[in-house]
C-alpha positions in Angstrom: -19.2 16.4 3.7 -23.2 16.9 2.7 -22.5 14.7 0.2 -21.7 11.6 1.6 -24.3 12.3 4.8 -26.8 12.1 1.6 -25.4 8.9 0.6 -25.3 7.2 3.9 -29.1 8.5 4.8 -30.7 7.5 1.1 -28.4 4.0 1.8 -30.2 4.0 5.4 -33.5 4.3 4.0 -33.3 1.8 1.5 -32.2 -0.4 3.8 -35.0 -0.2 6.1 -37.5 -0.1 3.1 -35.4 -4.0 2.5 -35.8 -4.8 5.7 -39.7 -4.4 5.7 -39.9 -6.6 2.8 -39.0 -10.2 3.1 -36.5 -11.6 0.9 -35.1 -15.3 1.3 -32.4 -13.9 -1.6 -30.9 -10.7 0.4 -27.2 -11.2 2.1 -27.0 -10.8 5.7 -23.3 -9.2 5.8 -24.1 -5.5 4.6 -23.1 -3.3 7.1 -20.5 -0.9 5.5 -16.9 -1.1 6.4 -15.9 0.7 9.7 -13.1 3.4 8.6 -10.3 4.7 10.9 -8.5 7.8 11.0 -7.1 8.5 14.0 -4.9 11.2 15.1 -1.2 11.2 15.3 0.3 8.5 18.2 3.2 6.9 18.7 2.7 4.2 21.4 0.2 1.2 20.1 -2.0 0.0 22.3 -2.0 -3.5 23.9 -3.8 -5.3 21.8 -3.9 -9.3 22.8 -3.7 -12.1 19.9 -6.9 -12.8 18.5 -7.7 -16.1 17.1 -5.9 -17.5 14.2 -7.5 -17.5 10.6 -8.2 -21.5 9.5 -5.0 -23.2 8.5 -7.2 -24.8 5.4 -7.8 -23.1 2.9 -11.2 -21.8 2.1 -13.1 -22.6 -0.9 -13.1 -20.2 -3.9 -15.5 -17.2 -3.1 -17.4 -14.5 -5.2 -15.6 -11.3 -4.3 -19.6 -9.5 -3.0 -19.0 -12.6 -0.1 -15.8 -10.6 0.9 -16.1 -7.1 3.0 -14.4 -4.4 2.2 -10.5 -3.9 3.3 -8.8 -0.9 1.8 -5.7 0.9 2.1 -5.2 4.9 1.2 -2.0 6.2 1.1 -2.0 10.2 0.0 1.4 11.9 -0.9 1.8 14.8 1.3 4.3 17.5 1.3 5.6 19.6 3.6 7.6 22.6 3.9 10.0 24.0 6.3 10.8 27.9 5.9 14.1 29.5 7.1 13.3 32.6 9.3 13.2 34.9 5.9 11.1 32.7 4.4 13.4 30.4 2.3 12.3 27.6 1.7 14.9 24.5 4.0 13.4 21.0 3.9 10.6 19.3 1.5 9.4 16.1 3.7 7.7 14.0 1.8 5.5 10.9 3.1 1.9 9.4 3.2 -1.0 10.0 5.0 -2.6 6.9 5.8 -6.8 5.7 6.0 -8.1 2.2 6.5 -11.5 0.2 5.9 -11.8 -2.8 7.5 -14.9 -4.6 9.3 -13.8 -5.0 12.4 -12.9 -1.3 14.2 -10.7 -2.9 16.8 -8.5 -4.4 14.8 -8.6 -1.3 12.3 -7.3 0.9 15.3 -5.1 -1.1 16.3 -3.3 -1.4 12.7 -3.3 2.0 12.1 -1.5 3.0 15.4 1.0 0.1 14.1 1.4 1.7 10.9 2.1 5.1 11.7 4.8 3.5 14.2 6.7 1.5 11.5 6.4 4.5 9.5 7.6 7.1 11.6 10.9 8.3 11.0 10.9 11.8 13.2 14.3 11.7 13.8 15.8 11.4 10.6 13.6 14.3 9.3 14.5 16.1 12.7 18.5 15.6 11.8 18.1 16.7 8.0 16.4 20.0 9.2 18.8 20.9 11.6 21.1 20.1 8.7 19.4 21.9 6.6 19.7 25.0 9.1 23.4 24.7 9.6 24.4 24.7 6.1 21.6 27.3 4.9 23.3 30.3 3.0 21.0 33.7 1.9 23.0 33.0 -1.4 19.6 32.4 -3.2 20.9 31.5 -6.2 23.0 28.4 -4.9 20.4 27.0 -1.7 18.5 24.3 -2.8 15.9 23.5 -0.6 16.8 20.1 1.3 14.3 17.0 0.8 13.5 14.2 3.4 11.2 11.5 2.0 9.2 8.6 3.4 7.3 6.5 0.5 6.1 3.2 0.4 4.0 0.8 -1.7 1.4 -1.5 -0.5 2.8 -5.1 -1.6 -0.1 -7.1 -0.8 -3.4 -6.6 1.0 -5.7 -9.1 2.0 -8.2 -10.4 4.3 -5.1 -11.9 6.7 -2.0 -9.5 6.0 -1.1 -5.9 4.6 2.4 -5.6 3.8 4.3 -2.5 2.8 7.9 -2.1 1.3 9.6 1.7 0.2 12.5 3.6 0.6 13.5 6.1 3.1 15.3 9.4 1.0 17.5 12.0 2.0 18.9 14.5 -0.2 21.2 17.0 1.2 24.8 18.1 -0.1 24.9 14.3 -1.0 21.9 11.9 -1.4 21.2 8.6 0.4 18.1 6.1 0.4 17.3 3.3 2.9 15.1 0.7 2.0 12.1 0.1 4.5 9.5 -2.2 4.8 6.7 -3.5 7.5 3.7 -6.2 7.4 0.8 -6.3 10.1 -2.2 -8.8 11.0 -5.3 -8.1 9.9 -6.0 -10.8 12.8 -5.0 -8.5 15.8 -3.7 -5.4 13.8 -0.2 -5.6 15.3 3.0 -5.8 13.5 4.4 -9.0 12.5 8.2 -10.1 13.2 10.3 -12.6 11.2 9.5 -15.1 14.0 5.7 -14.4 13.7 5.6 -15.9 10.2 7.5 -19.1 10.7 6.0 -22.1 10.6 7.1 -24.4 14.1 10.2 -26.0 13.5 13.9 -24.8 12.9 14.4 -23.5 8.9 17.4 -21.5 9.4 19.1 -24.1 6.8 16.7 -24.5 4.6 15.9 -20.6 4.1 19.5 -20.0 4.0 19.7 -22.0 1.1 16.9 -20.6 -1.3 17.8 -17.2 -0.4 21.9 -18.4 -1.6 20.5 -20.2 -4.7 18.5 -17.1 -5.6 21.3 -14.9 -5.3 23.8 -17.1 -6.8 21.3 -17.0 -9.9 20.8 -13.2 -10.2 22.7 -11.1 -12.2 24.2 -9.9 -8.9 26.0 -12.9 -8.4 29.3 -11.6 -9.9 29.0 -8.8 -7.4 28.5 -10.3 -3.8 31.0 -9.8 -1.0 33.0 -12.9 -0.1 31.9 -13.1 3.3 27.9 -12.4 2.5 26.3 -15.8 3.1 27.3 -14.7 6.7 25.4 -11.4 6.6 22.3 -13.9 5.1 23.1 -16.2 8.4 22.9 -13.1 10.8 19.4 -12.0 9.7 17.9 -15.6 9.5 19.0 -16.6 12.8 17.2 -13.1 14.3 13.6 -13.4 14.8 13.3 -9.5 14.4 15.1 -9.6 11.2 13.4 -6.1 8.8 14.7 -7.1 5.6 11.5 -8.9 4.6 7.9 -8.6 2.8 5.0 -10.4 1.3 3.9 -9.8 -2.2 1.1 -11.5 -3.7 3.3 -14.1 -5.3 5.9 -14.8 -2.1 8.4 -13.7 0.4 10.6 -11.4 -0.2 14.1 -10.7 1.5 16.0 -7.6 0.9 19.6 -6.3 0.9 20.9 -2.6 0.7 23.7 -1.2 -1.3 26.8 -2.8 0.4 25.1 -5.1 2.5 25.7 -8.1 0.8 27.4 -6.9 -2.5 28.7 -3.4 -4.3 26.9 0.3 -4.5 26.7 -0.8 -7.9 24.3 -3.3 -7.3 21.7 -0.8 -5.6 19.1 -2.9 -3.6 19.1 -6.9 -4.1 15.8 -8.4 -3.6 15.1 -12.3 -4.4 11.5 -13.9 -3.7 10.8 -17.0 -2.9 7.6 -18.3 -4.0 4.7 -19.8 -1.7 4.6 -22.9 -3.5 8.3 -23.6 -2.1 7.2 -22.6 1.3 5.3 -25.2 2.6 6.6 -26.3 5.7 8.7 -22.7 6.4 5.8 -20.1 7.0 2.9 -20.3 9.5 -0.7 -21.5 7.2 -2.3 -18.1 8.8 -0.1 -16.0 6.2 -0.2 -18.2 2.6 -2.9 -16.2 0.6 -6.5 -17.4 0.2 -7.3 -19.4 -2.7 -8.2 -16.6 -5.5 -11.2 -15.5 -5.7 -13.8 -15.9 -8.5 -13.9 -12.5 -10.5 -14.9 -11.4 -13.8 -15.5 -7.8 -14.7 -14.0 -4.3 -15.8 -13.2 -0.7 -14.2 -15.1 2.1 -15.1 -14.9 5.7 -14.0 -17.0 8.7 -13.7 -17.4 11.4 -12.3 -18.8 11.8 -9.1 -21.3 14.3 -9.4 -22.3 12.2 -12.3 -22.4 8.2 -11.1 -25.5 6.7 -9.2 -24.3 6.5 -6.2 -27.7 4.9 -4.8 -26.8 1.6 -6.0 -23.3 1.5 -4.0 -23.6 -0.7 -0.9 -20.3 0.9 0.3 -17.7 3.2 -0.7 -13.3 4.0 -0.2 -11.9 7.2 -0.4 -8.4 8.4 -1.6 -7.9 12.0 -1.9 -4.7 13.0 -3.0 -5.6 16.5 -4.0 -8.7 18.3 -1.7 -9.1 20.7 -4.8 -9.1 18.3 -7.6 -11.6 16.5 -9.6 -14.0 14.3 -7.8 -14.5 10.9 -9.4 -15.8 7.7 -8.9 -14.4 4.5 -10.0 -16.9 1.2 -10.3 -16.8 -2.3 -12.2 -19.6 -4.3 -13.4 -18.3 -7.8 -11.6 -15.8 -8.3 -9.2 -12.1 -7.7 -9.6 -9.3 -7.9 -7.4 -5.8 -6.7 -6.6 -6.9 -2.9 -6.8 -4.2 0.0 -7.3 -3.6 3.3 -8.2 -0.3 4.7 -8.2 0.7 8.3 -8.0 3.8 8.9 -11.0 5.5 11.1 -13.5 6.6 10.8 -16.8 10.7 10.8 -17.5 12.3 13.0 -19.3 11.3 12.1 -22.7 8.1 12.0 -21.7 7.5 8.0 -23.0 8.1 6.3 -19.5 5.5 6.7 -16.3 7.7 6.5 -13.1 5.4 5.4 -10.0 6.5 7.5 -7.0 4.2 5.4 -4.6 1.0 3.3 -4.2 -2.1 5.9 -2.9 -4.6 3.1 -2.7 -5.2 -0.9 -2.6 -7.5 -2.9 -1.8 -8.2 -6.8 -2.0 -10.6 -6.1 -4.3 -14.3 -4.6 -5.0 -17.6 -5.7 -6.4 -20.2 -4.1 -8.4 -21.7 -2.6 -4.8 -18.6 -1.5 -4.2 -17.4 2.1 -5.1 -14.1 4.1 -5.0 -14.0 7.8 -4.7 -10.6 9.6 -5.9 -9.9 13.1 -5.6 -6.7 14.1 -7.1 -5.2 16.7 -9.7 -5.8 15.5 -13.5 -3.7 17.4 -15.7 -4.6 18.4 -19.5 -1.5 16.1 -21.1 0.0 13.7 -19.2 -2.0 11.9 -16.5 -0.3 11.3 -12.8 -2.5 8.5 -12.1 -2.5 4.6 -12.8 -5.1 2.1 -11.9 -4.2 -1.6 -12.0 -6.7 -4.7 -11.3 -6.9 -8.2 -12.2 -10.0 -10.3 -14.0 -10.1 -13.8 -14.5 -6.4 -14.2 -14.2 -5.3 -11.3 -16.2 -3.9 -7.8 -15.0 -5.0 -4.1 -16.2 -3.0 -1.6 -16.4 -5.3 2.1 -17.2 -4.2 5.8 -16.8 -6.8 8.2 -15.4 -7.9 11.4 -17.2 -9.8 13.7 -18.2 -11.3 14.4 -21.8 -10.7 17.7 -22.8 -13.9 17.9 -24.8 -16.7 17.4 -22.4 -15.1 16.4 -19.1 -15.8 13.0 -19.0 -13.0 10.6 -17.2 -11.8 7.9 -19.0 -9.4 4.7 -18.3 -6.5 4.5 -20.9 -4.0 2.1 -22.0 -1.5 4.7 -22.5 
C-alpha cells in the first residue's frame, strides 16, 4: 500500500539524517521487525535446534529494549455453495501474520502454525456431509458450519502458545478442544517432552494435576477410573492436552474424558512457582518488564506516524475503518479480541483473539482495520501497566469520527 511505502521511505530518511549526526544517546537495535506471510504449506521445513535462551533469568528491562513480536489472527469466513447456489458449509478459522526479528525463525513458526492448525479433513468430511444431506426444501436447509478458532494464551520473547476449539455443527453439534505451543528459539512446535525439565516427573505431575481436580467443582463428576486417563497422557511425551498461559501450565480434558458431558471441558493450571524442578528454564517467563503507560487510538489518516519506529497490522475487515493504536510508555500483554454481545445485549462474548503481542512502546504502533458498528462495538483491547490490566472497547464517536477506548 502507498501508504505504508511513505512510511517506510520518510522512516528511511530520518534514519540516515540520525545516522549523519552523532549521538552517544541513540539505540543500536532499530531495525524494524521482519514480517512473514507466507503462502499456504503443509510440510515444515527442517529447521535444526538453535541455541537455548539463558536458564537465568534476565534482569528487569524497559519494554523500548525489547523488539517487536506480534501475533495477528483475522477471523475469516468462507462459504461453500451447492450447485444452485445454496449456500452448504460456513468454515470458519484464522488467518495468521507474524513479527518477529529474526526471519528464519519467523518462517519457520509460521509453516508450524498453519500445520497444528490445519484441520482439512474435518472440514472436507462436514462438506461432503453437508452434500449428502442437502435438500432444495429452502425453508428447512440450514447452511452447515465448520469452525477452527483459537486464542493466543501467551506470547513472548521464548514461546507463543495457542489453545481453542475445533466446531462442527451439522444435524447435531460437536466441539473439540485444541491447542499447540512453538519456540520462538527455532520456530518449531514443542511436544510434552520438549518442556520437561531432565529428570522423571510423571509422579509428581500426576499428583498436582489430581489435587487440582480433586479441588474443582468437577470433583463430584470424575469417572472412577480417570486418574488412569491422567497416567496415560503424562507418561506420553507427545501428550496435546497442554498449554502455557502467562500464569502456568495448563492441562486439559474434554467432555467424557475424565468426567460427565455435563462437565464440558476441565482445565486446571498449575502455577510456575510450583514448577521449579518439572519444566525446562528455556520456557518459565522472563521477569516482567518495567512498564508504565496508557493506550490511545486514532485514526490512521489522522496519527503521526513519523514518530513510529515500527508498526503491526491486524486487519480483520479490508473495507473498514483504519486506525491506529499507540501508548505514551510501555505496556505489555497486548490483545484485541473479536466478540458479540448476548442476547440481552449486557454481556460481550469473545469469539477469538485477532492480535497479541508481548508488548509495545511509545515507538511502537498498531494498525487495525476492522468493521466498527454505530451501537455495539465488536472489538476489545486488553493491556497491562504497572501490574494492573485494562480492559477498553473500540469505537467510533458518532459525532465527529473520532475513535475512542471505553470501559464499557
Amino acid at each position: 500500500m502507498k501508504k505504508y511505502a511513505l512510511i517506510a521511505a520518510l522512516v528511511f530518511l530520518m534514519g540516515c539524517l540520525s545516522a549523519c549526526m552523532p549521538n552517544k544517546d541513540t539505540p543500536s537495535h532499530t531495525t524494524p521487525a521482519e514480517t512473514t506471510s507466507q503462502p499456504q504449506q503443509t510440510t515444515a521445513p527442517d529447521v535444526s535446534h538453535g541455541p537455548g535462551v539463558p536458564t537465568t533469568t534476565p534482569p528487569a528491562q524497559t519494554l523500548s529494549e525489547i523488539p517487536l513480536s506480534s501475533l495477528a489472527t483475522p477471523v475469516v469466513t468462507e462459504v461453500f455453495y451447492a450447485d444452485d447456489g445454496t449456500a452448504l458449509l460456513n468454515y470458519t478459522y484464522q488467518n495468521a501474520f507474524l513479527i518477529y526479528p529474526d526471519a528464519a525463525v519467523a518462517d519457520a513458526l509460521y509453516l508450524s502454525l498453519l500445520n497444528a492448525t490445519d484441520y482439512s479433513s474435518g472440514l472436507q468430511e462436514t462438506l461432503s456431509q453437508a452434500r449428502e444431506d442437502y435438500t432444495d426444501d429452502l425453508q428447512s436447509w440450514k447452511p452447515y458450519s465448520f469452525r477452527v478458532l483459537y486464542d493466543t494464551m501467551r506470547i513472548d520473547q521464548s514461546v507463543i502458545s495457542i489453545y481453542g476449539q475445533v466446531s462442527t455443527e451439522t444435524s447435531e453439534a460437536s466441539s473439540t478442544p485444541m491447542s499447540a505451543s512453538f519456540s520462538l528459539i527455532n520456530g518449531r512446535q514443542l511436544t510434552f517432552g520438549d518442556i520437561q525439565a531432565p529428570g522423571y516427573h510423571y509422579y509428581t505431575l500426576l499428583t498436582k494435576i489430581d489435587t487440582l481436580l480433586r479441588a474443582s467443582d468437577s470433583a463430584q463428576a470424575l469417572f472412577e477410573d480417570y486418574q488412569d486417563t491422567l497416567a496415560a497422557q503424562l507418561r506420553s511425551a507427545d501428550t496435546a492436552n497442554w498449554y502455557f498461559t502467562e500464569t502456568g501450565l495448563c492441562f486439559y480434558y474434554a467432555p467424557m474424558e475424565i468426567a460427565s458431558k455435563s462437565q464440558g471441558v476441565i482445565t486446571v493450571e498449575i502455577p510456575y512457582s510450583e514448577l521449579q524442578g518439572l519444566l525446562a528454564d528455556d520456557y518459565f517467563p522472563a521477569e516482567e518488564y518495567v512498564t508504565q503507560g496508557s493506550v490511545s487510538a486514532a485514526l490512521f489518516a489522522d496519527a503521526p506516524l513519523f514518530q513510529y519506529r515500527q508498526f503491526a497490522e491486524v486487519i480483520q475487515d479490508n473495507q473498514g475503518v483504519e486506525l491506529l493504536l499507540s501508548t505514551d510508555g510501555a505496556v505489555t500483554d497486548v490483545r484485541i479480541e473479536l466478540g458479540a454481545w448476548d442476547a440481552t445485549g449486557t454481556k460481550f462474548e469473545p469469539t477469538a483473539t485477532v492480535f497479541a503481542c508481548d508488548g509495545i512502546s511509545a515507538d511502537t504502533a498498531i494498525v487495525v482495520q476492522c468493521d466498527l458498528p454505530d451501537v455495539m462495538p465488536v472489538l476489545r483491547l486488553h493491556y497491562t501497566s504497572q501490574g494492573t490490566a485494562y480492559s477498553r472497547y473500540i469505537t467510533q464517536s458518532g459525532k465527529d469520527g473520532s475513535i475512542l477506548l471505553t470501559e464499557n
